[in-house]
mmCIF file of the N, C-alpha and C atoms, coordinates in Angstrom:
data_MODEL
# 
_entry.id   MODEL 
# 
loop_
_atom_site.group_PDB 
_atom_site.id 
_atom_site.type_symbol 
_atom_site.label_atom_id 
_atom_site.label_alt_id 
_atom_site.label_comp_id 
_atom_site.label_asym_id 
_atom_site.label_entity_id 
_atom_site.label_seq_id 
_atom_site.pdbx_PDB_ins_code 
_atom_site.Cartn_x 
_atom_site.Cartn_y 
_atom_site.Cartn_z 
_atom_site.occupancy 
_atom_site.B_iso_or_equiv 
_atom_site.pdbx_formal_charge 
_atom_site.auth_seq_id 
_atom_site.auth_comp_id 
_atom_site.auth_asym_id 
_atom_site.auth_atom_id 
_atom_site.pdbx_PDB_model_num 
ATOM 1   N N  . UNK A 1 1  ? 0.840  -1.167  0.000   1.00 0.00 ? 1  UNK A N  1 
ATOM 2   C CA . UNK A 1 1  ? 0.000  0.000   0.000   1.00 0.00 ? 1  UNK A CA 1 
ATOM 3   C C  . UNK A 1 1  ? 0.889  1.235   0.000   1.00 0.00 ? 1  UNK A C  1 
ATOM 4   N N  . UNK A 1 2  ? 0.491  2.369   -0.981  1.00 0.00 ? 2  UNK A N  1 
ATOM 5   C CA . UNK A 1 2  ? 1.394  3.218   -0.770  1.00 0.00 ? 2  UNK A CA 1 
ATOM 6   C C  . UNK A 1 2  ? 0.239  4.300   -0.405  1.00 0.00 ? 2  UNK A C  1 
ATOM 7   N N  . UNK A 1 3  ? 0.740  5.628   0.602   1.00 0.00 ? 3  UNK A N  1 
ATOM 8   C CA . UNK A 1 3  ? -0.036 6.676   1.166   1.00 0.00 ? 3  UNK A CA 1 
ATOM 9   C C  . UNK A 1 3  ? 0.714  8.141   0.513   1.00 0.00 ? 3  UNK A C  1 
ATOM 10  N N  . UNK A 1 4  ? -0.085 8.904   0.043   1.00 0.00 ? 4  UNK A N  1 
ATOM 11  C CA . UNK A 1 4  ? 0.962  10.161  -0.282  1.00 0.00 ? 4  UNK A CA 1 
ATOM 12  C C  . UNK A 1 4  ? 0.545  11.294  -0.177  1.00 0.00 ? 4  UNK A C  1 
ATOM 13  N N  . UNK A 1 5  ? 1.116  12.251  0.503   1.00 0.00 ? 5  UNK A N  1 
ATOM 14  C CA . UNK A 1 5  ? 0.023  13.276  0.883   1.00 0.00 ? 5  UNK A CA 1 
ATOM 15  C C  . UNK A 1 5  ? 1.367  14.376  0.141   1.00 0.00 ? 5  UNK A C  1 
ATOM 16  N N  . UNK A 1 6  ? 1.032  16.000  0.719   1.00 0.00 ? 6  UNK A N  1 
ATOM 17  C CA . UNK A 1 6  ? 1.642  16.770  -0.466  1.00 0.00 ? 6  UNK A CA 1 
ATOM 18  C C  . UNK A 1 6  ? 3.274  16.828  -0.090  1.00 0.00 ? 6  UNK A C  1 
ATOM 19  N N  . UNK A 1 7  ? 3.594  16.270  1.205   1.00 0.00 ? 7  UNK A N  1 
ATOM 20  C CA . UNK A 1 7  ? 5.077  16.610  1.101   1.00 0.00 ? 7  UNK A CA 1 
ATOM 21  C C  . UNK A 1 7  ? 6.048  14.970  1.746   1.00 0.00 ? 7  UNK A C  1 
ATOM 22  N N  . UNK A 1 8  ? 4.930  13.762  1.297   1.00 0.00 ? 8  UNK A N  1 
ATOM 23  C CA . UNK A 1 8  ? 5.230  12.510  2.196   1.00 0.00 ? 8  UNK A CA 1 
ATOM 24  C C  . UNK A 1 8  ? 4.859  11.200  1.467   1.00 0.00 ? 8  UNK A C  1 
ATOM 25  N N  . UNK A 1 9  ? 5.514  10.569  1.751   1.00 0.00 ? 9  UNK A N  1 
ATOM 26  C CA . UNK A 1 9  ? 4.615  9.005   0.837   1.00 0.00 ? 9  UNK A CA 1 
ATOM 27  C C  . UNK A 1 9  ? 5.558  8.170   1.195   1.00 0.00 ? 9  UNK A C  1 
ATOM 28  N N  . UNK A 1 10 ? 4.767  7.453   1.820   1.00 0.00 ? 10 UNK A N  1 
ATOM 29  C CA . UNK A 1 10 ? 4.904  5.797   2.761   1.00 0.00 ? 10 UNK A CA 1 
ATOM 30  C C  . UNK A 1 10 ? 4.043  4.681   2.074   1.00 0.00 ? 10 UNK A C  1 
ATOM 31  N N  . UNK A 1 11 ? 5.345  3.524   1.656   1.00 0.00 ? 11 UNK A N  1 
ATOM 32  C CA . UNK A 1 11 ? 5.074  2.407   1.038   1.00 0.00 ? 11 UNK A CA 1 
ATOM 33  C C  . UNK A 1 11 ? 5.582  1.311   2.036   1.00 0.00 ? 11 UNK A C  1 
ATOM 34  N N  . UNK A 1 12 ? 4.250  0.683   2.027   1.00 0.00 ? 12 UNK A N  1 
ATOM 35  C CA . UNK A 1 12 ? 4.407  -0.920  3.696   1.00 0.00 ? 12 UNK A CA 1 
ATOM 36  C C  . UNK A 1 12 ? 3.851  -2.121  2.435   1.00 0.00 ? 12 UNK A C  1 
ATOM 37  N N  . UNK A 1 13 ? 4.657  -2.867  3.178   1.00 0.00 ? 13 UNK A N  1 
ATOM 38  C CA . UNK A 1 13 ? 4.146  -3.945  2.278   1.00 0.00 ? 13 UNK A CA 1 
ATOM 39  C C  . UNK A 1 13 ? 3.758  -5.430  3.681   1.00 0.00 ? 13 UNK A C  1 
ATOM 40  N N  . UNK A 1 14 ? 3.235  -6.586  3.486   1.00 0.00 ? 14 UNK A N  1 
ATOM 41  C CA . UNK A 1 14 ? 3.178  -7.608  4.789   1.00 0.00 ? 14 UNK A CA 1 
ATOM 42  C C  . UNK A 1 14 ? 3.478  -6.667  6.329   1.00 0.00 ? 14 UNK A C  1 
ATOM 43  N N  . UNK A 1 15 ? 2.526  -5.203  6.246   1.00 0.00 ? 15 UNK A N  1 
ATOM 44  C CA . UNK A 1 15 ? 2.298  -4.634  7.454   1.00 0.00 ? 15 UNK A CA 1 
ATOM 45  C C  . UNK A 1 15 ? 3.520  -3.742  7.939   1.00 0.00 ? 15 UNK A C  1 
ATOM 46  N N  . UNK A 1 16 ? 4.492  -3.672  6.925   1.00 0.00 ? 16 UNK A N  1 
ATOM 47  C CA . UNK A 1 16 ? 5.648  -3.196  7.419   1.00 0.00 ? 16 UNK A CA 1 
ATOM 48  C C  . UNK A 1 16 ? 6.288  -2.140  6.564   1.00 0.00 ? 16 UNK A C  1 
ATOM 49  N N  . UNK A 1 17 ? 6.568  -0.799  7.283   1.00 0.00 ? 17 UNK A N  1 
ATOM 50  C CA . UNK A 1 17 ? 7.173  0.582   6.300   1.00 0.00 ? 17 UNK A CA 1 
ATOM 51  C C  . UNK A 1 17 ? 8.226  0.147   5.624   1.00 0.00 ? 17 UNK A C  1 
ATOM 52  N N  . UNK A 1 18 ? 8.115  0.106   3.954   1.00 0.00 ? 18 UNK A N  1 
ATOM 53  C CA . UNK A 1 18 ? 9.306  -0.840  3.347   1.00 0.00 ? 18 UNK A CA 1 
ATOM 54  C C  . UNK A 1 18 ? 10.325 0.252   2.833   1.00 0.00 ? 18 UNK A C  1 
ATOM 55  N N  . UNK A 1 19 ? 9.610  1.790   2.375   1.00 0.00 ? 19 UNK A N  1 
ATOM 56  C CA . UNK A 1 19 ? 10.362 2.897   2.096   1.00 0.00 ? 19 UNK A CA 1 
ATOM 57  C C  . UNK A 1 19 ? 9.512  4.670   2.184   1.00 0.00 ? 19 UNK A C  1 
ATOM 58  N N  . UNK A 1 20 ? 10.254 5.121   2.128   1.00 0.00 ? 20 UNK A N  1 
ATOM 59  C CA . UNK A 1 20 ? 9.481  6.656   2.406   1.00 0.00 ? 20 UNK A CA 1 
ATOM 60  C C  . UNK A 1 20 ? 9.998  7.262   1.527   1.00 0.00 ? 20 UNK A C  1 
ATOM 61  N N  . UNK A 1 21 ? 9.121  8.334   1.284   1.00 0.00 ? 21 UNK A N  1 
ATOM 62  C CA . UNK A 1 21 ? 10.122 9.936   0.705   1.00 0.00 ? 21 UNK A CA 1 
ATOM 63  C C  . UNK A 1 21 ? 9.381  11.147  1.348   1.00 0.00 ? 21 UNK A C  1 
ATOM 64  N N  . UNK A 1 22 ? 10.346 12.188  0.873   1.00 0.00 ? 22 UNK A N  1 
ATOM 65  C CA . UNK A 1 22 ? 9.899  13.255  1.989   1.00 0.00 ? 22 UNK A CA 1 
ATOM 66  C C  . UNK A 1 22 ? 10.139 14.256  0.571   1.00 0.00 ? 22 UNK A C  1 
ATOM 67  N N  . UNK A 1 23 ? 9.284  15.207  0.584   1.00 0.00 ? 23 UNK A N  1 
ATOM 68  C CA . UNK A 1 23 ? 9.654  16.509  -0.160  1.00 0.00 ? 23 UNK A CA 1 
ATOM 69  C C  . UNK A 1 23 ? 10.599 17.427  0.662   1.00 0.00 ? 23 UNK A C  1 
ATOM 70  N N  . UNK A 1 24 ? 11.972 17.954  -0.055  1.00 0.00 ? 24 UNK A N  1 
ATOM 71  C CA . UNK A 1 24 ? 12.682 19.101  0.648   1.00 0.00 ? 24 UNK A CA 1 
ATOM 72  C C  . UNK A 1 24 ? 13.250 19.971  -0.498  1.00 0.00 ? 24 UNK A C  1 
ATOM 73  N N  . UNK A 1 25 ? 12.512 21.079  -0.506  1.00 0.00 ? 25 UNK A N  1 
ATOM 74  C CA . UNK A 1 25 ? 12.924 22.158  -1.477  1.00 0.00 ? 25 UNK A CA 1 
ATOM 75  C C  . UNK A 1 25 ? 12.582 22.136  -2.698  1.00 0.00 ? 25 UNK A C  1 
ATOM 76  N N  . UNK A 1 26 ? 11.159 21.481  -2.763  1.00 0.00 ? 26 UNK A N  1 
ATOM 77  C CA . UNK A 1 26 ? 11.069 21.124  -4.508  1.00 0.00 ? 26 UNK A CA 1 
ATOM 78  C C  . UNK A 1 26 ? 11.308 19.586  -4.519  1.00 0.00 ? 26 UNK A C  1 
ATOM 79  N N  . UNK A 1 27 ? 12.468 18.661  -4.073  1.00 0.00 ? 27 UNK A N  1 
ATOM 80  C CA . UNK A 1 27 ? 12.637 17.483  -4.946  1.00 0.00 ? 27 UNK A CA 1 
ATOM 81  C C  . UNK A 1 27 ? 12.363 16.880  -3.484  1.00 0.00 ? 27 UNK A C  1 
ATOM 82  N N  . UNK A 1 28 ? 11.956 15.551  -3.966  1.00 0.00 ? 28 UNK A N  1 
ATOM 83  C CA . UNK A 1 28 ? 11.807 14.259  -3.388  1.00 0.00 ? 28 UNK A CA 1 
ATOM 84  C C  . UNK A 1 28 ? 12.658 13.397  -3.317  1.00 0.00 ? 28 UNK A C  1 
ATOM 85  N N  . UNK A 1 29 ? 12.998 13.073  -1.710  1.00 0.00 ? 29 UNK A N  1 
ATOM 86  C CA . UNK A 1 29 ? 13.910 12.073  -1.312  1.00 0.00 ? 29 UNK A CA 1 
ATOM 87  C C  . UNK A 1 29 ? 13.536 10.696  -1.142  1.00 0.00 ? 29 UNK A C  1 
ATOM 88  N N  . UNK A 1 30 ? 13.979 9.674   -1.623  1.00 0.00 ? 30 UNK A N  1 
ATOM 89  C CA . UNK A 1 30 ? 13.633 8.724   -1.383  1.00 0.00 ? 30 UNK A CA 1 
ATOM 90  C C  . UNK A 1 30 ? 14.336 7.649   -0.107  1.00 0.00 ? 30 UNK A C  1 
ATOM 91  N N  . UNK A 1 31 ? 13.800 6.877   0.439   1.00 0.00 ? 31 UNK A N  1 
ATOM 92  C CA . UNK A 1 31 ? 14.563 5.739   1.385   1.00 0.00 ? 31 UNK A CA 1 
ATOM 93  C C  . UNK A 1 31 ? 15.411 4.857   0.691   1.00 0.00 ? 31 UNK A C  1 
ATOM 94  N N  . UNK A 1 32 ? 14.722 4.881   -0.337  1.00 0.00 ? 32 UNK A N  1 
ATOM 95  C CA . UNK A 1 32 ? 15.014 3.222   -1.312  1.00 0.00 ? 32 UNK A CA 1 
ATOM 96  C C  . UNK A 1 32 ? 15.614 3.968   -2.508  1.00 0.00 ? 32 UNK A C  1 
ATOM 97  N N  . UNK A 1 33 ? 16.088 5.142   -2.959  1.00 0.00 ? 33 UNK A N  1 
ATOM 98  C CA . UNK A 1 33 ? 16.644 5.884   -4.083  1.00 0.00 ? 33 UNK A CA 1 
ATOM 99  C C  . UNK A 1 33 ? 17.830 6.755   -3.561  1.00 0.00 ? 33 UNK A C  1 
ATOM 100 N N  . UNK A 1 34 ? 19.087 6.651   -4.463  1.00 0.00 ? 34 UNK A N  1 
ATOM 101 C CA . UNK A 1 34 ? 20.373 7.594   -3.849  1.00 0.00 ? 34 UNK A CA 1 
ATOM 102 C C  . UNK A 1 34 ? 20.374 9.258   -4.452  1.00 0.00 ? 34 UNK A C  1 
ATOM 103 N N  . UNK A 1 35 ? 19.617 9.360   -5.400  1.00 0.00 ? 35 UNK A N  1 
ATOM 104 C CA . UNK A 1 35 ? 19.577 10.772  -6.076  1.00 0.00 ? 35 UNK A CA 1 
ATOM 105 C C  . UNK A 1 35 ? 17.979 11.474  -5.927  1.00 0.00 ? 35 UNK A C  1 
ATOM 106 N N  . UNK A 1 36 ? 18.326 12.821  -6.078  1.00 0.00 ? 36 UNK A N  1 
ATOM 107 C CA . UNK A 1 36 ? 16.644 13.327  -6.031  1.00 0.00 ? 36 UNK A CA 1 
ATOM 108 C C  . UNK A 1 36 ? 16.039 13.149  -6.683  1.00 0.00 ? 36 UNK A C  1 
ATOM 109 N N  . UNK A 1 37 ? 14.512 12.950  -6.536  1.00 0.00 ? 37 UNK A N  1 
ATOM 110 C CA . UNK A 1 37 ? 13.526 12.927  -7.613  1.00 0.00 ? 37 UNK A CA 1 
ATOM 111 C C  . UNK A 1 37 ? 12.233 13.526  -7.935  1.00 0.00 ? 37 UNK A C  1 
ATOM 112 N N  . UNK A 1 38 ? 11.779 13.166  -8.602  1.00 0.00 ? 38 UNK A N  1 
ATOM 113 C CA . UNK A 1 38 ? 10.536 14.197  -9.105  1.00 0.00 ? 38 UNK A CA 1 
ATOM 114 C C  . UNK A 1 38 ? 9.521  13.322  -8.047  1.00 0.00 ? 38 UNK A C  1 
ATOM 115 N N  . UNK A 1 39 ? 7.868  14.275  -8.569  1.00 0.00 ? 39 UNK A N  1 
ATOM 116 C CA . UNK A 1 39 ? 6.835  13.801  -7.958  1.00 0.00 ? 39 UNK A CA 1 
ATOM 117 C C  . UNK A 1 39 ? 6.725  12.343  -8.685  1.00 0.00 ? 39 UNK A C  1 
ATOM 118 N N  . UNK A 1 40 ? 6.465  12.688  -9.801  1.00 0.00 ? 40 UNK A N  1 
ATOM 119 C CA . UNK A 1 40 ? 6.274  11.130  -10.415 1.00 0.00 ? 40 UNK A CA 1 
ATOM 120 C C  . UNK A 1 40 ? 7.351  9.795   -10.261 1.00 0.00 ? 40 UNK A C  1 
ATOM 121 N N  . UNK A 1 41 ? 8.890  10.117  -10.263 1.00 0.00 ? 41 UNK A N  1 
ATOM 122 C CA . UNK A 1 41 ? 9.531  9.184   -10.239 1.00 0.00 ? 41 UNK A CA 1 
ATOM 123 C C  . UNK A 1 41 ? 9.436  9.085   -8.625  1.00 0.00 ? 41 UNK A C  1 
ATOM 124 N N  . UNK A 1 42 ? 9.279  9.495   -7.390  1.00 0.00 ? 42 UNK A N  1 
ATOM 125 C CA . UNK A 1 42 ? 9.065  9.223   -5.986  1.00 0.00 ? 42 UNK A CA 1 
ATOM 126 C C  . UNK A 1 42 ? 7.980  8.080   -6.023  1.00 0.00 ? 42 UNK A C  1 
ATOM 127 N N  . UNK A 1 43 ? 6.697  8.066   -6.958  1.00 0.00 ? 43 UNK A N  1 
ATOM 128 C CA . UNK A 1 43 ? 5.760  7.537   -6.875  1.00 0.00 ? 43 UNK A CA 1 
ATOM 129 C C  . UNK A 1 43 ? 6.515  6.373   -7.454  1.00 0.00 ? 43 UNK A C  1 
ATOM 130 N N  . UNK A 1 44 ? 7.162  5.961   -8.195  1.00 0.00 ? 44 UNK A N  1 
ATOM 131 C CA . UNK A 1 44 ? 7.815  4.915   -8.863  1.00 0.00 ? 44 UNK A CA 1 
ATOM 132 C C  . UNK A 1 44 ? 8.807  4.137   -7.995  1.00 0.00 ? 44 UNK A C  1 
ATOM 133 N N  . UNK A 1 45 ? 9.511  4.954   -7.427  1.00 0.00 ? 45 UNK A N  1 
ATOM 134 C CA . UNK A 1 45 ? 10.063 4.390   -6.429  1.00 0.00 ? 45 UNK A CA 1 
ATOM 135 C C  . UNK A 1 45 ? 9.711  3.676   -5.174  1.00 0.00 ? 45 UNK A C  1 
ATOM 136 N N  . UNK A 1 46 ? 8.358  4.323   -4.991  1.00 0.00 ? 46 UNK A N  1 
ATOM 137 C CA . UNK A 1 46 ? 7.415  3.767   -4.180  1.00 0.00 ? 46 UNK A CA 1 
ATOM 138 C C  . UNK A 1 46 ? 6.991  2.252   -4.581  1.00 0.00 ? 46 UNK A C  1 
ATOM 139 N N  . UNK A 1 47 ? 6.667  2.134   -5.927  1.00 0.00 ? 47 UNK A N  1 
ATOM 140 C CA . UNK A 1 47 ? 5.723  1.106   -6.149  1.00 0.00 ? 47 UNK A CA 1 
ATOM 141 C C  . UNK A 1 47 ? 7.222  0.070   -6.845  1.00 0.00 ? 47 UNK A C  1 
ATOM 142 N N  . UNK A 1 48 ? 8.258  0.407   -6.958  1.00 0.00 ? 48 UNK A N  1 
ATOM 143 C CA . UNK A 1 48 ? 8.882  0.084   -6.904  1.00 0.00 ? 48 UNK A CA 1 
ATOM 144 C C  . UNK A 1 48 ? 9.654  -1.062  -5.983  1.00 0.00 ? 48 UNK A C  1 
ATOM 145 N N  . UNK A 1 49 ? 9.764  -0.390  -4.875  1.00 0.00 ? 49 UNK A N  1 
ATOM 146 C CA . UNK A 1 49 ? 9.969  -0.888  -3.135  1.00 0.00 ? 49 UNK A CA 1 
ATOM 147 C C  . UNK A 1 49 ? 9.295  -2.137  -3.315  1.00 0.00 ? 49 UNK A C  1 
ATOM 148 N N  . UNK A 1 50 ? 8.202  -1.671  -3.173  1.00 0.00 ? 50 UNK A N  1 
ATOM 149 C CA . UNK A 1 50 ? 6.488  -2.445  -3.236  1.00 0.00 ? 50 UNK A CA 1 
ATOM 150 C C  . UNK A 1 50 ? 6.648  -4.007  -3.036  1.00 0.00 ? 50 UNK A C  1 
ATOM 151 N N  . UNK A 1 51 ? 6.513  -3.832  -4.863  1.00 0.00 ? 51 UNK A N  1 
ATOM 152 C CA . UNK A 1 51 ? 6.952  -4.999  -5.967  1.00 0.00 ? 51 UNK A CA 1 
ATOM 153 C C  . UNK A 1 51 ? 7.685  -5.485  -5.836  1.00 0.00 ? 51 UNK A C  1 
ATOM 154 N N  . UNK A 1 52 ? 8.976  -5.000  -5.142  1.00 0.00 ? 52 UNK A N  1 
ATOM 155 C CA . UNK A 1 52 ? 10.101 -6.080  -4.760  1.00 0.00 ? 52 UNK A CA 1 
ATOM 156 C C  . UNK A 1 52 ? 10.090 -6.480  -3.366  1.00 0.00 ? 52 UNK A C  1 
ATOM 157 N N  . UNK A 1 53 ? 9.264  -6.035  -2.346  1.00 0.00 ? 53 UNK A N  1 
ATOM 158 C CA . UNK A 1 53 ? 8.758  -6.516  -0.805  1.00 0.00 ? 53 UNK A CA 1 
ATOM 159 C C  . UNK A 1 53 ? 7.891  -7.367  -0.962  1.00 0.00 ? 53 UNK A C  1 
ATOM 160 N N  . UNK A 1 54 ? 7.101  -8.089  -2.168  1.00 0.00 ? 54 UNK A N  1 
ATOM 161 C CA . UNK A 1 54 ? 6.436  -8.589  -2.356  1.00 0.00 ? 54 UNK A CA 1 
ATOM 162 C C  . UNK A 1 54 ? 6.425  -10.042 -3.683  1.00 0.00 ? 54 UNK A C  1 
ATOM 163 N N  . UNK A 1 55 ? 7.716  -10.809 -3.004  1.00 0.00 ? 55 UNK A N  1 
ATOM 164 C CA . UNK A 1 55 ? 8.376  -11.523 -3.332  1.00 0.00 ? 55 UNK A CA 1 
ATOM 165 C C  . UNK A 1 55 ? 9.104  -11.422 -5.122  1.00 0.00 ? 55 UNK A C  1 
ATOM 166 N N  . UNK A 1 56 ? 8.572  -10.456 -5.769  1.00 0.00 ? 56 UNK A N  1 
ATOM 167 C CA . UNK A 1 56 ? 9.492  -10.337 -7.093  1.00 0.00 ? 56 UNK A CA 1 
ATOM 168 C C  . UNK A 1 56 ? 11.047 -9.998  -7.523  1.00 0.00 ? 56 UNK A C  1 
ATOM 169 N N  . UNK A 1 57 ? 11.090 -10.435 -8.278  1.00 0.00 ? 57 UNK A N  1 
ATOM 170 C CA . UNK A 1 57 ? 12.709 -9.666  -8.040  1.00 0.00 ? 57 UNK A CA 1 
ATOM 171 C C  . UNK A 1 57 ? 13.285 -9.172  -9.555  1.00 0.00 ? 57 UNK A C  1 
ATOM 172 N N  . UNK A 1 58 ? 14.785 -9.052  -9.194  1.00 0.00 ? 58 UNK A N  1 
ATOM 173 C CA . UNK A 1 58 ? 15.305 -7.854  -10.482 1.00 0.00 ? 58 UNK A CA 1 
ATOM 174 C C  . UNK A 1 58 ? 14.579 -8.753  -11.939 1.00 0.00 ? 58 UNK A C  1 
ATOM 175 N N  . UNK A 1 59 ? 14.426 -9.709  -12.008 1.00 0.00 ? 59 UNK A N  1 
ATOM 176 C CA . UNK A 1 59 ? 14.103 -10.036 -13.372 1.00 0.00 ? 59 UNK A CA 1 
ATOM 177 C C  . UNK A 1 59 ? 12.571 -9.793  -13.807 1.00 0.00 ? 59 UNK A C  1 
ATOM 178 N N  . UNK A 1 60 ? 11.754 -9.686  -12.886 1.00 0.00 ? 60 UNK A N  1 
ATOM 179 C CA . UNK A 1 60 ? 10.537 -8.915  -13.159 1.00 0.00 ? 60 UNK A CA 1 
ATOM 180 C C  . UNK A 1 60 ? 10.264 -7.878  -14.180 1.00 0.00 ? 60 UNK A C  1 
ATOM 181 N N  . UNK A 1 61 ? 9.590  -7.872  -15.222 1.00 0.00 ? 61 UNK A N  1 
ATOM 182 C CA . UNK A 1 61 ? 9.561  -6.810  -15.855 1.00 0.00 ? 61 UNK A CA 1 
ATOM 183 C C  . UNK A 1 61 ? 8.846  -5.484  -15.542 1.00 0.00 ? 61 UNK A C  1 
ATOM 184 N N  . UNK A 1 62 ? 8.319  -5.548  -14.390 1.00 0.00 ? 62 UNK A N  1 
ATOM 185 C CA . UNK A 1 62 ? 7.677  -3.828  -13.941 1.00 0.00 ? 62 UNK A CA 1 
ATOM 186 C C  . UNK A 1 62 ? 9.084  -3.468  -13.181 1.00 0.00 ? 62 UNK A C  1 
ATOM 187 N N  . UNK A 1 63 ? 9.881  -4.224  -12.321 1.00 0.00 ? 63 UNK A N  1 
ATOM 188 C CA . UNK A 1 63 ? 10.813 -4.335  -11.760 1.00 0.00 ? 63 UNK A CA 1 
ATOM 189 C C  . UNK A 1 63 ? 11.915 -3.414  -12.817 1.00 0.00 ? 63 UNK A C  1 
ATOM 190 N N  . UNK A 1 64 ? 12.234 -4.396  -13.778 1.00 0.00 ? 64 UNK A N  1 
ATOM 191 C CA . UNK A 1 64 ? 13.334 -3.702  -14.593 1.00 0.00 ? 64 UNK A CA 1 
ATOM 192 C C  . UNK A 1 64 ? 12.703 -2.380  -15.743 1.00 0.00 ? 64 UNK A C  1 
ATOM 193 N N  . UNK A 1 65 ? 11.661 -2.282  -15.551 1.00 0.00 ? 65 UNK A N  1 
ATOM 194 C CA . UNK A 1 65 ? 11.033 -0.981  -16.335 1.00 0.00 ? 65 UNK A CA 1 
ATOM 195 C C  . UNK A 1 65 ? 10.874 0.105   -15.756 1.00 0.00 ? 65 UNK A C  1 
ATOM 196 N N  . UNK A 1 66 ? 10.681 -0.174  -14.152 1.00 0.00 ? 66 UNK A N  1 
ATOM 197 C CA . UNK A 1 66 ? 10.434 1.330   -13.428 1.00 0.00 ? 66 UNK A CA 1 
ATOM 198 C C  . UNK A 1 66 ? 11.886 1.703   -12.807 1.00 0.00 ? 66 UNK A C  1 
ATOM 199 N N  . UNK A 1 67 ? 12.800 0.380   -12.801 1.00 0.00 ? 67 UNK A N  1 
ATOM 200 C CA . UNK A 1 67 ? 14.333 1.132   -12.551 1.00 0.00 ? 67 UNK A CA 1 
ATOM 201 C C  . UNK A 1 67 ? 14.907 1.796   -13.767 1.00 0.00 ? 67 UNK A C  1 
ATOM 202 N N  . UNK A 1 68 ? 14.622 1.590   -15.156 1.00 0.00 ? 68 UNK A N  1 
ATOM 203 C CA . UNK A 1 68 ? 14.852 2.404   -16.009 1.00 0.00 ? 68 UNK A CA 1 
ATOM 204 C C  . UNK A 1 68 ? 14.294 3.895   -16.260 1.00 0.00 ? 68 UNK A C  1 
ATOM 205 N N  . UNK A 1 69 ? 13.187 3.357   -15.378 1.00 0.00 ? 69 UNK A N  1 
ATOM 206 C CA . UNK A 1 69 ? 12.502 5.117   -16.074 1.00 0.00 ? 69 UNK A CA 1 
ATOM 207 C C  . UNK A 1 69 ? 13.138 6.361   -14.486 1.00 0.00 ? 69 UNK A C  1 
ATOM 208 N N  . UNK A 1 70 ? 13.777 5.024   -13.414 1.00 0.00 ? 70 UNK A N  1 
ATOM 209 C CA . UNK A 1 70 ? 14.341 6.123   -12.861 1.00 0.00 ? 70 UNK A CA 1 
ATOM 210 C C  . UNK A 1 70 ? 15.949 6.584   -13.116 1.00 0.00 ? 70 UNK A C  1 
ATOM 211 N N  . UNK A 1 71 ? 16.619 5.775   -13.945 1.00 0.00 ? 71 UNK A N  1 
ATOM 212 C CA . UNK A 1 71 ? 18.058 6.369   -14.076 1.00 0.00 ? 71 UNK A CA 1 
ATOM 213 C C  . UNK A 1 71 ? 17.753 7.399   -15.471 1.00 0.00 ? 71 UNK A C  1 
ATOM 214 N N  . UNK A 1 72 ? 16.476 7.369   -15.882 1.00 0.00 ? 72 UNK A N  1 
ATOM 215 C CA . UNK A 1 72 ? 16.722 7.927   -17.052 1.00 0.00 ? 72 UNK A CA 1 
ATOM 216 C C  . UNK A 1 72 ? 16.444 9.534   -17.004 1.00 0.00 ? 72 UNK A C  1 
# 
């Protein structure tokens, strides 16, 4: 489940906070991401987390599609 309000968004997966981001100054930090990001790629990163707390892994194709659309 992910929650996102205008400066916050918390993704739990099996009952448990798997990653966060926080807005500071405009860009979005992620738990689970090393560089800043937009509104939309935070949300990706979110569902990102998710999908992989929820037994999938790197060979998944939402997996390897939403890590592309964030280095890009």
């Amino acid at each position: 489940m992910i929650e996102i309000n205008e400066d916050h968004m918390k993704a739990t997966a099996k009952g448990l906070v798997i990653a966060v981001a926080v807005r500071v100054d405009g860009a979005w930090h992620a738990t689970t991401w090393p560089t800043p990001l937009t509104y939309n790629q935070a949300i990706t990163a979110m569902m990102l987390a998710e999908r992989l707390a929820t037994d999938h892994d790197g060979d998944d194709p939402l997996v390897r599609v939403w890590r592309e659309e964030l280095t890009e």
